[in-house]
PDB file with one MODEL, atoms N, CA, C and O in Angstrom:
MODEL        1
ATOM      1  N   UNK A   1       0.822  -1.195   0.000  1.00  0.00           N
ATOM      2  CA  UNK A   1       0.000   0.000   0.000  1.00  0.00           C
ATOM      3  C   UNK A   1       0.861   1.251   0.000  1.00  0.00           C
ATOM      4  O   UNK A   1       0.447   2.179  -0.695  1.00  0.00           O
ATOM      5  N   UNK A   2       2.074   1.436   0.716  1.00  0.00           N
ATOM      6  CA  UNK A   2       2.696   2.302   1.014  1.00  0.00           C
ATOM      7  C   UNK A   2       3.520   2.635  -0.620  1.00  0.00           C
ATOM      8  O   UNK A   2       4.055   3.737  -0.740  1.00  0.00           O
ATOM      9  N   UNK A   3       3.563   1.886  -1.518  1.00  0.00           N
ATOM     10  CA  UNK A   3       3.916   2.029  -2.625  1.00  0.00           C
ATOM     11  C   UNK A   3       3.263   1.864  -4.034  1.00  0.00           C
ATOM     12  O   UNK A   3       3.659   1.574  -5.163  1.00  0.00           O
ATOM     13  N   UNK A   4       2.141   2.166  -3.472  1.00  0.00           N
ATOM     14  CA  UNK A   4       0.725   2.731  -4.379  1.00  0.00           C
ATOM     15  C   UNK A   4       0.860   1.451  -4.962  1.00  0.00           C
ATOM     16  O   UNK A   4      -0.058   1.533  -5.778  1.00  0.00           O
ATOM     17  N   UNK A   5       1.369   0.268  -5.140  1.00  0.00           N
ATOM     18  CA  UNK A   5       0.529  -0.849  -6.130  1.00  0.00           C
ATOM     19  C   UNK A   5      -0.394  -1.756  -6.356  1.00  0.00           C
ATOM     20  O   UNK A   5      -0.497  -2.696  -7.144  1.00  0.00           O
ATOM     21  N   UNK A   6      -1.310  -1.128  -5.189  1.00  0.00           N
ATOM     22  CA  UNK A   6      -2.011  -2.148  -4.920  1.00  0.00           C
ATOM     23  C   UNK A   6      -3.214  -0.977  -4.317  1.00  0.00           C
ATOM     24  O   UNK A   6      -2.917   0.056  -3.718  1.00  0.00           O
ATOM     25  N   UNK A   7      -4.600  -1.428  -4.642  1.00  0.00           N
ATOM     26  CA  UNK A   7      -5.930  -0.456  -3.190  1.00  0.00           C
ATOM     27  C   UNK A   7      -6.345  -0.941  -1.923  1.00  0.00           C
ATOM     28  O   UNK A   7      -6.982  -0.483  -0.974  1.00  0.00           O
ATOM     29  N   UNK A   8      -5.875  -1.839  -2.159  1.00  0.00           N
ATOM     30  CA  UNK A   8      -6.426  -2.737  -0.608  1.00  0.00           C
ATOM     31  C   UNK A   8      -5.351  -3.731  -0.475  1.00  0.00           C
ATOM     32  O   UNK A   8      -4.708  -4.192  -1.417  1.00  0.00           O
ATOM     33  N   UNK A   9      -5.183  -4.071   0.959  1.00  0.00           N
ATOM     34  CA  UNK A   9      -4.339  -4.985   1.878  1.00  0.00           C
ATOM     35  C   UNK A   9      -5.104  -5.657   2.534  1.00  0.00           C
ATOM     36  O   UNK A   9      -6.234  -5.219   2.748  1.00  0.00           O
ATOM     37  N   UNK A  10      -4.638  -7.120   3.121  1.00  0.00           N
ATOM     38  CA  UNK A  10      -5.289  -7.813   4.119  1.00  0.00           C
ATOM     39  C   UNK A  10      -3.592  -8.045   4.960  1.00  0.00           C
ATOM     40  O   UNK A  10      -2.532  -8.075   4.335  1.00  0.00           O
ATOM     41  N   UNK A  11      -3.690  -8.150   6.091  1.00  0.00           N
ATOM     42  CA  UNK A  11      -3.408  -8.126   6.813  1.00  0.00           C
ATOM     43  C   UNK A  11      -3.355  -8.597   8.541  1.00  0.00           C
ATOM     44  O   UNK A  11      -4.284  -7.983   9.065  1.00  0.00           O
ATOM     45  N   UNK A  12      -2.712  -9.347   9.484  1.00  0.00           N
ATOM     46  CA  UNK A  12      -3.260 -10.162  10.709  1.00  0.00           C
ATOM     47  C   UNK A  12      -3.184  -8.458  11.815  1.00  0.00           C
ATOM     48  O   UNK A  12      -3.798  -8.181  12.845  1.00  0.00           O
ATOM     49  N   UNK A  13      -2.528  -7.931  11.299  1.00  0.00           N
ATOM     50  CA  UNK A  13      -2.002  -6.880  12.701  1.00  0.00           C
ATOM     51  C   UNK A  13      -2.524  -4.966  11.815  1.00  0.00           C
ATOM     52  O   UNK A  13      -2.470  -4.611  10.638  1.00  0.00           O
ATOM     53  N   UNK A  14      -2.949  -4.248  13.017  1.00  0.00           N
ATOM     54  CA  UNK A  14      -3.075  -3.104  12.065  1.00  0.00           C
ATOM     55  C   UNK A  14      -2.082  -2.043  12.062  1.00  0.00           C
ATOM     56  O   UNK A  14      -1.603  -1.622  13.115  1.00  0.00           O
ATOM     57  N   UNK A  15      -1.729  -1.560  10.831  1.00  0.00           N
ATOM     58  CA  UNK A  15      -0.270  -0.885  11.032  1.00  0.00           C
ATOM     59  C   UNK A  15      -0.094   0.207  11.980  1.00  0.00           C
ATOM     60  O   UNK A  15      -1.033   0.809  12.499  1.00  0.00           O
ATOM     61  N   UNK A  16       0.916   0.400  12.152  1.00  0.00           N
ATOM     62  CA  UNK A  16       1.729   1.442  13.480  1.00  0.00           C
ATOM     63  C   UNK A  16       1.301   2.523  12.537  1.00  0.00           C
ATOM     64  O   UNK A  16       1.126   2.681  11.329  1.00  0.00           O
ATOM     65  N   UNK A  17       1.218   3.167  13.619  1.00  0.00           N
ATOM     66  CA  UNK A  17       1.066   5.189  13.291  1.00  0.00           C
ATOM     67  C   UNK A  17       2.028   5.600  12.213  1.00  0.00           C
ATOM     68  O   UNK A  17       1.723   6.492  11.421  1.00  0.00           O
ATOM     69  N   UNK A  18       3.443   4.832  12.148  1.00  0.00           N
ATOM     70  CA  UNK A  18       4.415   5.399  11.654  1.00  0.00           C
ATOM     71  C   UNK A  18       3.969   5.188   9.882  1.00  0.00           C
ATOM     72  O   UNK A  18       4.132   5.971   8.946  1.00  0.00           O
ATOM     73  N   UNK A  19       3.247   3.554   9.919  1.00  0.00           N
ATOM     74  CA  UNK A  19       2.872   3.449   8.560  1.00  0.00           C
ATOM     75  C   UNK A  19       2.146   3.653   8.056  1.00  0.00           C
ATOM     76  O   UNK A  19       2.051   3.298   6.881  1.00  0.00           O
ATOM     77  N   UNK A  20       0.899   4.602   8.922  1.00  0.00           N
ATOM     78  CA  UNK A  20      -0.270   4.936   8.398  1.00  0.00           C
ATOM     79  C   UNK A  20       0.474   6.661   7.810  1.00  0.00           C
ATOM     80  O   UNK A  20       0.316   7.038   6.649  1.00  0.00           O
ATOM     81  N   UNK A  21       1.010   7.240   8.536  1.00  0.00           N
ATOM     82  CA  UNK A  21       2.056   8.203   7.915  1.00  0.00           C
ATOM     83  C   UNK A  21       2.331   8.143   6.920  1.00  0.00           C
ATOM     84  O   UNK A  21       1.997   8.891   6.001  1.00  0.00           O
ATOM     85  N   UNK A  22       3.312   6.810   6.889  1.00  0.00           N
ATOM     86  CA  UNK A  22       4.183   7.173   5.538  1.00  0.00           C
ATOM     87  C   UNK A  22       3.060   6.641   4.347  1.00  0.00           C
ATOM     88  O   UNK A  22       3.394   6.909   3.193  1.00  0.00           O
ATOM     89  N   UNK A  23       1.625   5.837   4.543  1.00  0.00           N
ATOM     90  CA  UNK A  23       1.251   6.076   3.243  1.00  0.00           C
ATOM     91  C   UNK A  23       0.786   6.675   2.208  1.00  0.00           C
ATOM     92  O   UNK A  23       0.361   6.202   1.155  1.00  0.00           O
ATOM     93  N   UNK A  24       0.940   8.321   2.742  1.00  0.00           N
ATOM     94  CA  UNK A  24       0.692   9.033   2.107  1.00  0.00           C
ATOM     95  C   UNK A  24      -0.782   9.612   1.880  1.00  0.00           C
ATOM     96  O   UNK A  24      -1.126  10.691   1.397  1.00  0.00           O
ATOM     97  N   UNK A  25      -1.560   8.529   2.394  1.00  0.00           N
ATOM     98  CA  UNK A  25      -3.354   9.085   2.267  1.00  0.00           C
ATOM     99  C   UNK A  25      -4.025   8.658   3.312  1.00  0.00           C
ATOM    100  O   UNK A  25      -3.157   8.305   4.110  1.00  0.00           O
ATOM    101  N   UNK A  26      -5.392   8.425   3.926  1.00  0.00           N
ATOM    102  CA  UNK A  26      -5.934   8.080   4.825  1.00  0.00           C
ATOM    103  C   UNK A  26      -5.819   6.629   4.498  1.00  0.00           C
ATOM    104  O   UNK A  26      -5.610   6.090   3.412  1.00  0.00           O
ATOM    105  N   UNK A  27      -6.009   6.109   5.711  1.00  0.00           N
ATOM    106  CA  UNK A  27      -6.073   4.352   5.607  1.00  0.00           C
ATOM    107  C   UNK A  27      -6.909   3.967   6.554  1.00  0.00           C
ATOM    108  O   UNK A  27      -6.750   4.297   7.729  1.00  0.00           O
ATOM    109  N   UNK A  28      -8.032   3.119   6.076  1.00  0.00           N
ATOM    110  CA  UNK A  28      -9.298   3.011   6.751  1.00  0.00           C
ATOM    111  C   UNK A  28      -8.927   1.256   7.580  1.00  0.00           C
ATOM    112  O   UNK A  28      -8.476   0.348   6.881  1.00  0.00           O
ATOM    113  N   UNK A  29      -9.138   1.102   8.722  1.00  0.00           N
ATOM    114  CA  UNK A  29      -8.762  -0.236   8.999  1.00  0.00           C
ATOM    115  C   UNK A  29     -10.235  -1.058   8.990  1.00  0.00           C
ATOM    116  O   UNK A  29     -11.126  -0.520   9.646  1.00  0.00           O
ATOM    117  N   UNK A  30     -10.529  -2.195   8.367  1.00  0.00           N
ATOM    118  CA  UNK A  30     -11.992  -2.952   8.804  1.00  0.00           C
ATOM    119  C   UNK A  30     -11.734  -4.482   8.933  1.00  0.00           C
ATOM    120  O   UNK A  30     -11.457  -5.345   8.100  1.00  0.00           O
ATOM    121  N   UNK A  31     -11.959  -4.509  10.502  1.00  0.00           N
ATOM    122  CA  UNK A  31     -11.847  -5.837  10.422  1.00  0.00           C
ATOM    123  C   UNK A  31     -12.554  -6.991  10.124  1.00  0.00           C
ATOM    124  O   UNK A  31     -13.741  -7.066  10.440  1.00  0.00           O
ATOM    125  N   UNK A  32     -11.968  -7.933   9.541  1.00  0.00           N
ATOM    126  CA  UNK A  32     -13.449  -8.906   8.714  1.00  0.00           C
ATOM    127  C   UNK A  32     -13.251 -10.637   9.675  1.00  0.00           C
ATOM    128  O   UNK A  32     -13.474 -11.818   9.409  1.00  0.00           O
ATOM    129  N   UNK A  33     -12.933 -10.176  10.369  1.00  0.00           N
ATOM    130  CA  UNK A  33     -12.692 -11.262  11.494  1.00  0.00           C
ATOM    131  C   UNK A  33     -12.759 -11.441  12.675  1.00  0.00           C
ATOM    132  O   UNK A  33     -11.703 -10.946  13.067  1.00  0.00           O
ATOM    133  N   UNK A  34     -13.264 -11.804  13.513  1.00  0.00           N
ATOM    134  CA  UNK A  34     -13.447 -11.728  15.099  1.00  0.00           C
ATOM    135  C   UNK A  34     -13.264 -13.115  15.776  1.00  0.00           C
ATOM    136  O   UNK A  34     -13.827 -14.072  15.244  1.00  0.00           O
ATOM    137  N   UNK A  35     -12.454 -13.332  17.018  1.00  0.00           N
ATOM    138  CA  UNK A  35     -13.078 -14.422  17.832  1.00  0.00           C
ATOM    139  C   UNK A  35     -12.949 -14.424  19.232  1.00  0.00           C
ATOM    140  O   UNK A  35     -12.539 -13.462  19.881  1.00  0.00           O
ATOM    141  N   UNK A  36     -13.318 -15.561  19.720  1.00  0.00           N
ATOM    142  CA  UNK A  36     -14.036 -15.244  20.965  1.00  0.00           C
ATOM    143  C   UNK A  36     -13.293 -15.961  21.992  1.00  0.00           C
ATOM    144  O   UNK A  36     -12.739 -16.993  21.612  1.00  0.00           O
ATOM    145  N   UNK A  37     -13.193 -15.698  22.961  1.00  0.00           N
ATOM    146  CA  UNK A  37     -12.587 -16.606  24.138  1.00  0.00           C
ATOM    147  C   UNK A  37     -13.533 -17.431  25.037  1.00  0.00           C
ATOM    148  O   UNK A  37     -14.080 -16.839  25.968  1.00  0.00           O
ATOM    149  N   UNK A  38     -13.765 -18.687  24.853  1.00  0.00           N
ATOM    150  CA  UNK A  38     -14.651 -19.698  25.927  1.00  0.00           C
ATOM    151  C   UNK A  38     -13.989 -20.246  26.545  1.00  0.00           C
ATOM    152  O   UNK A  38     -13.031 -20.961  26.252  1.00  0.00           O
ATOM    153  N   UNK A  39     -14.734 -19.784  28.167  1.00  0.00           N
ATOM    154  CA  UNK A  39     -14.504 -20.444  29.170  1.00  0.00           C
ATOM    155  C   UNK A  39     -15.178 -21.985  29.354  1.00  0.00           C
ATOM    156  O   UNK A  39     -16.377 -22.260  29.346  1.00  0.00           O
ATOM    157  N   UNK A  40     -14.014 -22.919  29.524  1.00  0.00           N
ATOM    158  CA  UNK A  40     -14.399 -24.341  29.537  1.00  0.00           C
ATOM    159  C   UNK A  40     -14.152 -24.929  31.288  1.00  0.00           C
ATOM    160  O   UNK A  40     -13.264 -24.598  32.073  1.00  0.00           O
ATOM    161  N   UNK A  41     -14.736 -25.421  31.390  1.00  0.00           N
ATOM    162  CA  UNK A  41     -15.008 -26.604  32.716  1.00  0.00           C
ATOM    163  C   UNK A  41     -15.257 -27.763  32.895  1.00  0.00           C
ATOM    164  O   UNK A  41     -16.437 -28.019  32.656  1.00  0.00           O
ATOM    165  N   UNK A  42     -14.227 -29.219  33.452  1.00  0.00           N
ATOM    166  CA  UNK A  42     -14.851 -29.966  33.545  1.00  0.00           C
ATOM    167  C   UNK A  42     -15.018 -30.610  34.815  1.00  0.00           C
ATOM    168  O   UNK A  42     -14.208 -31.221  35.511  1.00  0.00           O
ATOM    169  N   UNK A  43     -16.275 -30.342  34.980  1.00  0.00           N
ATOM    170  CA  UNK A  43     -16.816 -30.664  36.858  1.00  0.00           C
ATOM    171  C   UNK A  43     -17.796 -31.898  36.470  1.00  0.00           C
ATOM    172  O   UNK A  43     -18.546 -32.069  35.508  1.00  0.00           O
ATOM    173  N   UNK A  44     -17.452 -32.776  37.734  1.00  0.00           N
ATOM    174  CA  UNK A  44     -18.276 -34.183  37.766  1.00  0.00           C
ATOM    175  C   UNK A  44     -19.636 -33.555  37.743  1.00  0.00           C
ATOM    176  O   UNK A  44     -19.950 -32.459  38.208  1.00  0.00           O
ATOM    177  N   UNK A  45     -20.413 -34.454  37.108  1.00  0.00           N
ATOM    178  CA  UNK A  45     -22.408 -33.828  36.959  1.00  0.00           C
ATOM    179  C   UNK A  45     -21.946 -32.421  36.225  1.00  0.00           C
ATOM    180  O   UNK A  45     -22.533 -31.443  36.688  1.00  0.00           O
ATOM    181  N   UNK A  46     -21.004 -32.134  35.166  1.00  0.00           N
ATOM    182  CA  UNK A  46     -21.581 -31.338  34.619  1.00  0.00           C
ATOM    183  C   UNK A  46     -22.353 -30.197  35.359  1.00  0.00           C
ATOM    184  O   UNK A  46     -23.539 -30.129  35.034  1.00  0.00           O
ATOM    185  N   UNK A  47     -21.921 -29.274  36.300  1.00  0.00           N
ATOM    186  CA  UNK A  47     -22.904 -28.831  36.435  1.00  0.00           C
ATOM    187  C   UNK A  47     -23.178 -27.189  35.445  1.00  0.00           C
ATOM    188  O   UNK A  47     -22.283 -26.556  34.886  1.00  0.00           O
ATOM    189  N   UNK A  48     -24.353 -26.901  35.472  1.00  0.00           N
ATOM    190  CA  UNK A  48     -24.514 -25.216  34.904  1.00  0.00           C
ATOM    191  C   UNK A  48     -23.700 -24.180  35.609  1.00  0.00           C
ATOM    192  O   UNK A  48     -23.795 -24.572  36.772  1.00  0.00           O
ATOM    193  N   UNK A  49     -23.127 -23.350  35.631  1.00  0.00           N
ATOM    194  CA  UNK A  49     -22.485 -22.239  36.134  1.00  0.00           C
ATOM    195  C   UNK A  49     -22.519 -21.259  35.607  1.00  0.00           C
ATOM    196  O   UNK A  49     -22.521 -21.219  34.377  1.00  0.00           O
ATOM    197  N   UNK A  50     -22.555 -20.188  36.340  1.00  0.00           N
ATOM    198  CA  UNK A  50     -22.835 -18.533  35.739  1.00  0.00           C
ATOM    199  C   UNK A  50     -21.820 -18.174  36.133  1.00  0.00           C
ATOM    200  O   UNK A  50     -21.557 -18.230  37.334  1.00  0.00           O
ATOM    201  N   UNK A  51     -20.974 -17.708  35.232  1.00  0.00           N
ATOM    202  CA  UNK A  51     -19.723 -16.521  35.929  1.00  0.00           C
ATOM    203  C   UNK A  51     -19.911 -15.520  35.069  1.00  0.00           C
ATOM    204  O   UNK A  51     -20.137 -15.733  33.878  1.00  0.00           O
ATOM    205  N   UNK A  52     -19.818 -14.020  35.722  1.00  0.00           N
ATOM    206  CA  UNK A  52     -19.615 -13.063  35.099  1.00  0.00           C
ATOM    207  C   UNK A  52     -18.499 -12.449  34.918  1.00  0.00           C
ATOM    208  O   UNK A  52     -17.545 -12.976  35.489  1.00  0.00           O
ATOM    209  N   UNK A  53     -18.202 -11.163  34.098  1.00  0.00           N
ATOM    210  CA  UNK A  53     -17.091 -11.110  33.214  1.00  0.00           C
ATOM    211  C   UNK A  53     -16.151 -10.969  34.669  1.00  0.00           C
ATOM    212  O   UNK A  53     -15.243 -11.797  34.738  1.00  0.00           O
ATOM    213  N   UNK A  54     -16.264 -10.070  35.761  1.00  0.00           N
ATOM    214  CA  UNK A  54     -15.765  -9.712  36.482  1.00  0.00           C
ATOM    215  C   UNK A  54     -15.012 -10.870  37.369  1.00  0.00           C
ATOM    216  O   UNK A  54     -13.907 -10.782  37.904  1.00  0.00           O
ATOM    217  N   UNK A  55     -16.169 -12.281  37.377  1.00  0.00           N
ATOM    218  CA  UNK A  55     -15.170 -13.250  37.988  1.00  0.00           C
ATOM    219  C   UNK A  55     -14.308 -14.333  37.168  1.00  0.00           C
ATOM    220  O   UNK A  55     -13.465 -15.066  37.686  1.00  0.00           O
ATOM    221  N   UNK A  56     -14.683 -14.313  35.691  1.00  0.00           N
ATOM    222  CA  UNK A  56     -14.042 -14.588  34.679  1.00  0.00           C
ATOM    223  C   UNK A  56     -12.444 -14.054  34.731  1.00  0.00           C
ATOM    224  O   UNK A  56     -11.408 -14.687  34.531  1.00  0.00           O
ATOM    225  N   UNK A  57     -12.610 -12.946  35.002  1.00  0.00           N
ATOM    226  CA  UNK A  57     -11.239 -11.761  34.912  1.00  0.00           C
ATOM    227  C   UNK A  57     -10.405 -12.494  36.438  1.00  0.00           C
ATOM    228  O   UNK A  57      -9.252 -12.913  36.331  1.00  0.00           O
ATOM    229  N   UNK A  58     -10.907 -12.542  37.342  1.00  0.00           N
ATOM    230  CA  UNK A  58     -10.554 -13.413  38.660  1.00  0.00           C
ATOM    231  C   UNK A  58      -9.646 -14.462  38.339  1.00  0.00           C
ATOM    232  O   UNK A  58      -8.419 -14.542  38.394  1.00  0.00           O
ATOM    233  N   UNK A  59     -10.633 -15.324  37.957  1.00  0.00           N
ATOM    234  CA  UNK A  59      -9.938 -15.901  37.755  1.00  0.00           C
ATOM    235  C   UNK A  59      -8.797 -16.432  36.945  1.00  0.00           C
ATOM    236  O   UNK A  59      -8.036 -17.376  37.159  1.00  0.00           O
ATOM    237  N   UNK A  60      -8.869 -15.673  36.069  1.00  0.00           N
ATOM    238  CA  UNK A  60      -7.566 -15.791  34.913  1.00  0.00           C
ATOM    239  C   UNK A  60      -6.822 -14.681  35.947  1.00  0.00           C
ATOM    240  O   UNK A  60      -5.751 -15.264  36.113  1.00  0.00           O
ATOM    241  N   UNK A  61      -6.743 -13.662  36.602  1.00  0.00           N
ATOM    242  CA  UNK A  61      -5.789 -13.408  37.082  1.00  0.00           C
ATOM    243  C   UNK A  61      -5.175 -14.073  38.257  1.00  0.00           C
ATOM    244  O   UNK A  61      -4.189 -13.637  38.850  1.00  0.00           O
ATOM    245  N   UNK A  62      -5.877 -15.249  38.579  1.00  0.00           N
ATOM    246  CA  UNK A  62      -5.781 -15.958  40.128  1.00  0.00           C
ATOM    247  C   UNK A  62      -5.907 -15.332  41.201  1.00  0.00           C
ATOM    248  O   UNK A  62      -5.257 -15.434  42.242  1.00  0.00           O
ATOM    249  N   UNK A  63      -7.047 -14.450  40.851  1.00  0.00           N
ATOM    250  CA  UNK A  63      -7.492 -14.102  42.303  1.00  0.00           C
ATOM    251  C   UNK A  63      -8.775 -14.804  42.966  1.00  0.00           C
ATOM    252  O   UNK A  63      -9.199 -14.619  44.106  1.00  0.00           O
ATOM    253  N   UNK A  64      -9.255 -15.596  42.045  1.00  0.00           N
ATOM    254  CA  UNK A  64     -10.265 -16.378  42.791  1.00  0.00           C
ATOM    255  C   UNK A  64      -9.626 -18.246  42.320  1.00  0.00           C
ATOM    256  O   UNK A  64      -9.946 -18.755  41.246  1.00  0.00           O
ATOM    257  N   UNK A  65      -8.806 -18.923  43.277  1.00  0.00           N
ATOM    258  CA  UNK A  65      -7.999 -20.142  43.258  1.00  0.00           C
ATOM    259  C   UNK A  65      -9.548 -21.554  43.546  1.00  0.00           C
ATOM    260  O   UNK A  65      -9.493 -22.741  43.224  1.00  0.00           O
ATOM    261  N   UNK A  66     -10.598 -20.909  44.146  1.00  0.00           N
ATOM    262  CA  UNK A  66     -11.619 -22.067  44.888  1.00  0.00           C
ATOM    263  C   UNK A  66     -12.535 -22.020  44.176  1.00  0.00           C
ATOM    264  O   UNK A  66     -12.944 -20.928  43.783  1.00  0.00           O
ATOM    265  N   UNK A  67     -13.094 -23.127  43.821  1.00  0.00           N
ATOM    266  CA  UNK A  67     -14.759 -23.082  43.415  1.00  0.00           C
ATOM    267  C   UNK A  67     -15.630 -22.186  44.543  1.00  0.00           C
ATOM    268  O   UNK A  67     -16.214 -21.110  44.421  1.00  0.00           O
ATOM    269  N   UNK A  68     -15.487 -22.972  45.542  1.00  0.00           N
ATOM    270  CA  UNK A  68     -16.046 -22.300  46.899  1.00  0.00           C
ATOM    271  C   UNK A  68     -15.799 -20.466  47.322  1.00  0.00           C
ATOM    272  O   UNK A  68     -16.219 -19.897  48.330  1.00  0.00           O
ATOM    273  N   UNK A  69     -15.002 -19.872  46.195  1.00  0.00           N
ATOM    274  CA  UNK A  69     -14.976 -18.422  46.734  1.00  0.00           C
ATOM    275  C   UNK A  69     -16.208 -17.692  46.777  1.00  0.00           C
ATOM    276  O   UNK A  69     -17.027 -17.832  45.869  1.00  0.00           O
ATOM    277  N   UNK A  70     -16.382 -17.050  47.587  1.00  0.00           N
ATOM    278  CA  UNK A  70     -17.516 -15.942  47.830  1.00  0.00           C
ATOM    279  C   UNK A  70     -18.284 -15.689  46.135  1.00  0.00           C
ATOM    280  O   UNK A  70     -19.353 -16.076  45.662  1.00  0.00           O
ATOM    281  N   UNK A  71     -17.293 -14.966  45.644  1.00  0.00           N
ATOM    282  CA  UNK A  71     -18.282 -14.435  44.279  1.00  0.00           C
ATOM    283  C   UNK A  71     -18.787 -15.471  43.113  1.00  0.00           C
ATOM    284  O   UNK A  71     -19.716 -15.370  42.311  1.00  0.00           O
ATOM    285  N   UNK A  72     -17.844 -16.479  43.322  1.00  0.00           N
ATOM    286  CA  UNK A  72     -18.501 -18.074  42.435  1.00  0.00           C
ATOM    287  C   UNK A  72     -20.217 -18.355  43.051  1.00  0.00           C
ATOM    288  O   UNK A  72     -21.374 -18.183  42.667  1.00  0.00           O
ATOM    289  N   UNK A  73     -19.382 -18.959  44.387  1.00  0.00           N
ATOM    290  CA  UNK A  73     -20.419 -19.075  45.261  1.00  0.00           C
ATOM    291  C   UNK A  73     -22.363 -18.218  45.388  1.00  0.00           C
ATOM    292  O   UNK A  73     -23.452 -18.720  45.668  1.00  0.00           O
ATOM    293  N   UNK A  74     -22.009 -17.019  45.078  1.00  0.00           N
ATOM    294  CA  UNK A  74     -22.914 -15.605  45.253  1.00  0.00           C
ATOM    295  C   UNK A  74     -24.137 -15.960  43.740  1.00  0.00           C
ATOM    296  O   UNK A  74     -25.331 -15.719  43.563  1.00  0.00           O
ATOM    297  N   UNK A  75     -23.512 -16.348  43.253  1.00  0.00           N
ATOM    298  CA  UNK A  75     -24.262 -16.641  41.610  1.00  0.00           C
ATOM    299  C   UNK A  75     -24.649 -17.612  41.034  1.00  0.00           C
ATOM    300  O   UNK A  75     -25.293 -17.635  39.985  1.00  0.00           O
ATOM    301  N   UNK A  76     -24.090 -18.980  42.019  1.00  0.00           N
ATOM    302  CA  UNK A  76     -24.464 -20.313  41.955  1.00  0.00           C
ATOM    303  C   UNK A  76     -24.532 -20.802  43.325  1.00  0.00           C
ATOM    304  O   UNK A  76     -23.785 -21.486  44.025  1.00  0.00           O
ATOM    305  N   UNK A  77     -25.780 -20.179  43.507  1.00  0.00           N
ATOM    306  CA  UNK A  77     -26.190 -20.738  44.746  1.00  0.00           C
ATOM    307  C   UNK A  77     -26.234 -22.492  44.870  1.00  0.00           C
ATOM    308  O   UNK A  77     -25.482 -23.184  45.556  1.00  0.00           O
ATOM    309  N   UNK A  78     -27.197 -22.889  44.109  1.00  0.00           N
ATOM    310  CA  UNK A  78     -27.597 -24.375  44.128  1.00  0.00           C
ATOM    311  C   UNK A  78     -26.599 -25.722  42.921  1.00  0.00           C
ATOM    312  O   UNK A  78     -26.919 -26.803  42.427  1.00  0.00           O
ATOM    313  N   UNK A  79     -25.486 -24.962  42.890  1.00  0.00           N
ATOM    314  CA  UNK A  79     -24.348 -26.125  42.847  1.00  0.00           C
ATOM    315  C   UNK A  79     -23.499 -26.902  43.338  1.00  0.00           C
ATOM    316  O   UNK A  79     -22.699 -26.533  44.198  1.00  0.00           O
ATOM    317  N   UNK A  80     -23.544 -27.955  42.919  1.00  0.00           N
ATOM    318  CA  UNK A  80     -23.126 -28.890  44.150  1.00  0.00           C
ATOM    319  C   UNK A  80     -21.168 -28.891  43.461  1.00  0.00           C
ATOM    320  O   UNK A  80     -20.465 -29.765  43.968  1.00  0.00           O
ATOM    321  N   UNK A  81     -20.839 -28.439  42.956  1.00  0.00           N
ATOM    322  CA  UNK A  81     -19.725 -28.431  42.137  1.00  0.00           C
ATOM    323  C   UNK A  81     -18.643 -27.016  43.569  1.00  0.00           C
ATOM    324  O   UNK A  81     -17.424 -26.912  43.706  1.00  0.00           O
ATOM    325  N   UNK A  82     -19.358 -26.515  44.045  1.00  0.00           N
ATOM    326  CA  UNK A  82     -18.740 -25.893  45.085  1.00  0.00           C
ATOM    327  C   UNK A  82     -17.799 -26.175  46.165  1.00  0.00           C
ATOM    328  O   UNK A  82     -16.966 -25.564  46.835  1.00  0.00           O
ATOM    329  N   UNK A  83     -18.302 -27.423  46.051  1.00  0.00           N
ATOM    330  CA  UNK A  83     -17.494 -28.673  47.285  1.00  0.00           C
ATOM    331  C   UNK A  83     -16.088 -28.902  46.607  1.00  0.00           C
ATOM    332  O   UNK A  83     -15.290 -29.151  47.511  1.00  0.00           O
ATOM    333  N   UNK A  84     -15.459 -28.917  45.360  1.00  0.00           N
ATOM    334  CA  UNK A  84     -14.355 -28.850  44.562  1.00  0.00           C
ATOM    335  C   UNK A  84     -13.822 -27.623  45.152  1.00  0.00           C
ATOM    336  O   UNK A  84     -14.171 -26.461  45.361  1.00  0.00           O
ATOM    337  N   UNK A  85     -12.380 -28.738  45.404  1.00  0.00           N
ATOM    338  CA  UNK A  85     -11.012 -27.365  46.115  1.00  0.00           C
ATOM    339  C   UNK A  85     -10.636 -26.639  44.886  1.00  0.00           C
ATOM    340  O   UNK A  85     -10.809 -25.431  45.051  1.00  0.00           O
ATOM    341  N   UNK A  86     -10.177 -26.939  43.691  1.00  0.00           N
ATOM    342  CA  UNK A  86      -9.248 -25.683  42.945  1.00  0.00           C
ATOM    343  C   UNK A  86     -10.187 -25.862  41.724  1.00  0.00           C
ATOM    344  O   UNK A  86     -10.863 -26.790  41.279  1.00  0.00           O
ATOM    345  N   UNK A  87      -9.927 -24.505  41.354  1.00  0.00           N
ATOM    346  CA  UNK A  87     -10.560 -23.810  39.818  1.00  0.00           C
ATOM    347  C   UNK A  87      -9.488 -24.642  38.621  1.00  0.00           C
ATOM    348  O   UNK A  87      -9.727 -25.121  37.512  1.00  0.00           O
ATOM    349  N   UNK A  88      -8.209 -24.540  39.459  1.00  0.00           N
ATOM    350  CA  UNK A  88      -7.180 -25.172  38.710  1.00  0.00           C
ATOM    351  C   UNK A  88      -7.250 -26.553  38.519  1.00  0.00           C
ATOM    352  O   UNK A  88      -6.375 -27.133  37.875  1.00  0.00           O
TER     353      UNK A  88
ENDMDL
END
């Protein structure tokens, strides 16, 4: 793009400031791709669980290590999957 031979690029990453600069004209970015991150679990009986984004974030940062923590706990009241020591 930066050497006019072409009108359009595809691309995995969107260019640095420096190369939207040097191409000389506006450069519109659109991404035609998205995906998603699922949270997976495997607890005996399967059970249903609700986590929200906030204890999602918990736990990928390891701040919530127990099934049994307070905010798991707070949103799944009637799981029996609580009695499990680590998330890990």
């Amino acid at each position: 793009m930066t050497k006019k031979t072409v009108d359009f690029g595809a691309t995995d990453a969107f260019m640095t400031e420096k190369e939207m600069n040097d191409a000389g004209a506006p450069v519109l970015h659109i991404p035609t791709c998205l995906g998603a991150v699922v949270v997976t679990y495997n607890l005996p009986g399967n059970p249903k669980l609700n986590l929200t984004p906030d204890v999602v974030a918990d736990i990928f940062l390891g701040n919530i290590k127990k099934w049994n923590d307070a905010k798991i706990a707070s949103i799944n009241r009637a799981s029996n999957c609580l009695t499990f020591p680590s998330v890990w």
